[in-house]
C-alpha positions in Angstrom: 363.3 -77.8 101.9 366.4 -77.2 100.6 369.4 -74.3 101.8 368.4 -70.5 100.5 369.0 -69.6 97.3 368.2 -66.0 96.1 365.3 -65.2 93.8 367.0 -64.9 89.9 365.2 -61.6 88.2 365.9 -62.6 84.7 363.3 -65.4 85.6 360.3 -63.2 86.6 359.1 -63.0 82.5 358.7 -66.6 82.9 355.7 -66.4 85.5 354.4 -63.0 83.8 351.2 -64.8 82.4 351.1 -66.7 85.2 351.0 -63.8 87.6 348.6 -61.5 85.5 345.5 -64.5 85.4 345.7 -64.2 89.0 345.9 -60.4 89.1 342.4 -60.2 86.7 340.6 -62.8 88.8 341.7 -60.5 92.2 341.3 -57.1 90.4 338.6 -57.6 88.2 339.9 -55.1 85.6 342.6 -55.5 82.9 344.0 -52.4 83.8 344.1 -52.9 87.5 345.5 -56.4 87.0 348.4 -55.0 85.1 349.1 -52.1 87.3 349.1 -55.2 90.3 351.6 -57.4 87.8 354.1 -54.3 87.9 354.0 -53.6 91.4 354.4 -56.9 92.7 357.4 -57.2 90.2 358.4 -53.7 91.9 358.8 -55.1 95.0 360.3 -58.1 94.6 363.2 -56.6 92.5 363.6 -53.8 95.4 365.8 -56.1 97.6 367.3 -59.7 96.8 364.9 -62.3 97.6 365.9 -65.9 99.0 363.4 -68.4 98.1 363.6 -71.6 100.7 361.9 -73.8 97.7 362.2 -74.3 94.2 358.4 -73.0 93.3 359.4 -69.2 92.1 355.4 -68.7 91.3 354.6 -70.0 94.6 356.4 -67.1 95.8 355.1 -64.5 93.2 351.8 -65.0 93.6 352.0 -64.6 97.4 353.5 -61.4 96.8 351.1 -60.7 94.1 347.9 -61.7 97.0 349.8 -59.3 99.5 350.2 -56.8 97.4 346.8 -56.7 96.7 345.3 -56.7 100.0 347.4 -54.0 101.1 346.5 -51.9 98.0 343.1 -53.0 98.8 343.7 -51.8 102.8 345.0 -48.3 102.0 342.6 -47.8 99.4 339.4 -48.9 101.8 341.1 -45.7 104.6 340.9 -43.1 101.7 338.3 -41.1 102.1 335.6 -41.2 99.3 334.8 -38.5 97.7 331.3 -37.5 95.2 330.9 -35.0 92.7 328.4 -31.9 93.6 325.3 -32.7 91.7 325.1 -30.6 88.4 322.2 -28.5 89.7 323.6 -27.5 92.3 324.9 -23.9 92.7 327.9 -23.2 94.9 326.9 -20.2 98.2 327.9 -16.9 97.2 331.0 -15.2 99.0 329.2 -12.3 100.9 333.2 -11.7 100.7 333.3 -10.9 97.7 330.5 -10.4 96.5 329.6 -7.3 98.4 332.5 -4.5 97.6 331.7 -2.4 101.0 332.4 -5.9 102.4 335.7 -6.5 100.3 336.8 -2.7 101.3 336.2 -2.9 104.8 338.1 -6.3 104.7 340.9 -4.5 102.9 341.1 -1.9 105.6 341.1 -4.9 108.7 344.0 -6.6 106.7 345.5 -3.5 106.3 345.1 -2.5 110.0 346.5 -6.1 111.2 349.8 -6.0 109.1 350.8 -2.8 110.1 350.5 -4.0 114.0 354.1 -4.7 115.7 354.9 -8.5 115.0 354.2 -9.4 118.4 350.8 -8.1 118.5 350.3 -9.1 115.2 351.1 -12.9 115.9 349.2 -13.0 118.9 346.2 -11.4 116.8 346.8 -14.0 114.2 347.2 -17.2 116.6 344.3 -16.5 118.5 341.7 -14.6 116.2 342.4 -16.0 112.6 344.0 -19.5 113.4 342.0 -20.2 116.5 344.4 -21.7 119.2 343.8 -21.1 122.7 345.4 -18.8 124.4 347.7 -22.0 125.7 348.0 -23.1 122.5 348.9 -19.8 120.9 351.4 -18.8 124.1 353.4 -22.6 123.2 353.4 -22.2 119.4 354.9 -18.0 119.9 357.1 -19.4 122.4 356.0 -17.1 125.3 354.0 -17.0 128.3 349.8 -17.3 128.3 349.9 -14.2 130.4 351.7 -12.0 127.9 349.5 -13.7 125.1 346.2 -12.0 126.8 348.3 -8.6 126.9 349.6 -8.9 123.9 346.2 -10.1 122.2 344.3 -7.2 124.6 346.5 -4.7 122.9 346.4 -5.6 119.4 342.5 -5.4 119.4 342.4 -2.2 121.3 344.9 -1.0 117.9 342.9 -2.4 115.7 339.3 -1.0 116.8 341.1 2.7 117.6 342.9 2.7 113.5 339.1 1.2 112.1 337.5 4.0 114.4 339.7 7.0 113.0 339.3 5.6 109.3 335.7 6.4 109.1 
C-alpha cells in the first residue's frame, strides 16, 4: 500500500463498461443498471477521492455495491402502494352530494369565520384539527384553561347564529 493519491475523474470512462456489467447483474434491468452507473459516478465526483491503491475499479465497484444497497434500503422503507381495482367505485361524498348538506355546510363555515380569531382558533384546534385541549392551548400559545373558555364560547356562537338562521 502505497501513500494516498486522489481518484483522477478523467479516468472514470475507462471502468464505464466495467462498472455497468456489474450494475445489470445487481439491478437486473438495463435501465436500472444505468441509472446505478450514473449515480455511483455522481458520488464519487461530489468530493475528491484518495484511493490508498492503485485498483481504481476496485474502488468503483465498491461504490457501485454501496450505492446499491442503499438505494435498495430506502426503497424497501417506501411504502407500497396498489392501484384500486377497475371495478371498484369510489364512496359518494354525502358532502357533496346532498345540496341541503353542502348549504348547511356553507352556513357552519360561514358562522366559524366570522367568529373573533381567538374563538375561531380555539374552534379550529380543537373541533376541526383535533388536538387536545393541551395540545391546542401549546400550539395558540395560551393557557388550557382559557382554551375550554374560549372553545365553550365559540360553540355557544356558533349554535345561537345556526339557531337564528333557520
Amino acid at each position: 500500500m502505497g501513500d494516498p493519491r486522489p481518484l483522477d475523474p478523467s479516468s472514470l470512462g475507462d471502468h464505464i463498461d466495467r462498472l455497468y456489467r456489474a450494475a445489470l447483474f445487481l439491478s437486473g434491468s438495463r435501465e436500472d443498471a444505468e441509472d446505478l452507473v450514473q449515480e455511483t459516478f455522481s458520488r464519487v465526483l461530489r468530493r475528491p477521492r484518495l484511493l490508498r491503491s492503485d485498483d481504481d475499479i476496485g474502488y468503483l465497484l465498491r461504490v457501485l455495491r454501496n450505492t446499491f444497497y442503499s438505494q435498495h434500503r430506502a426503497a424497501a422503507r417506501r411504502p407500497r402502494t396498489s392501484p384500486l381495482p377497475e371495478d371498484v367505485d369510489p364512496p359518494a361524498d354525502p358532502a357533496t352530494s346532498d345540496p341541503e348538506v353542502r348549504l348547511s355546510n356553507r352556513e357552519l363555515f360561514g358562522v366559524i369565520a366570522e367568529l373573533p380569531p381567538d374563538f375561531r382558533d380555539a374552534l379550529v384546534a380543537v373541533d376541526v384539527v383535533g388536538l387536545s385541549y393541551r395540545e391546542a392551548a401549546r400550539a395558540l400559545g395560551t393557557r388550557e384553561a382559557t382554551i375550554t373558555t374560549r372553545l365553550h364560547r365559540a360553540r355557544q356562537r356558533v349554535a345561537d347564529a345556526l339557531r337564528q338562521a333557520e
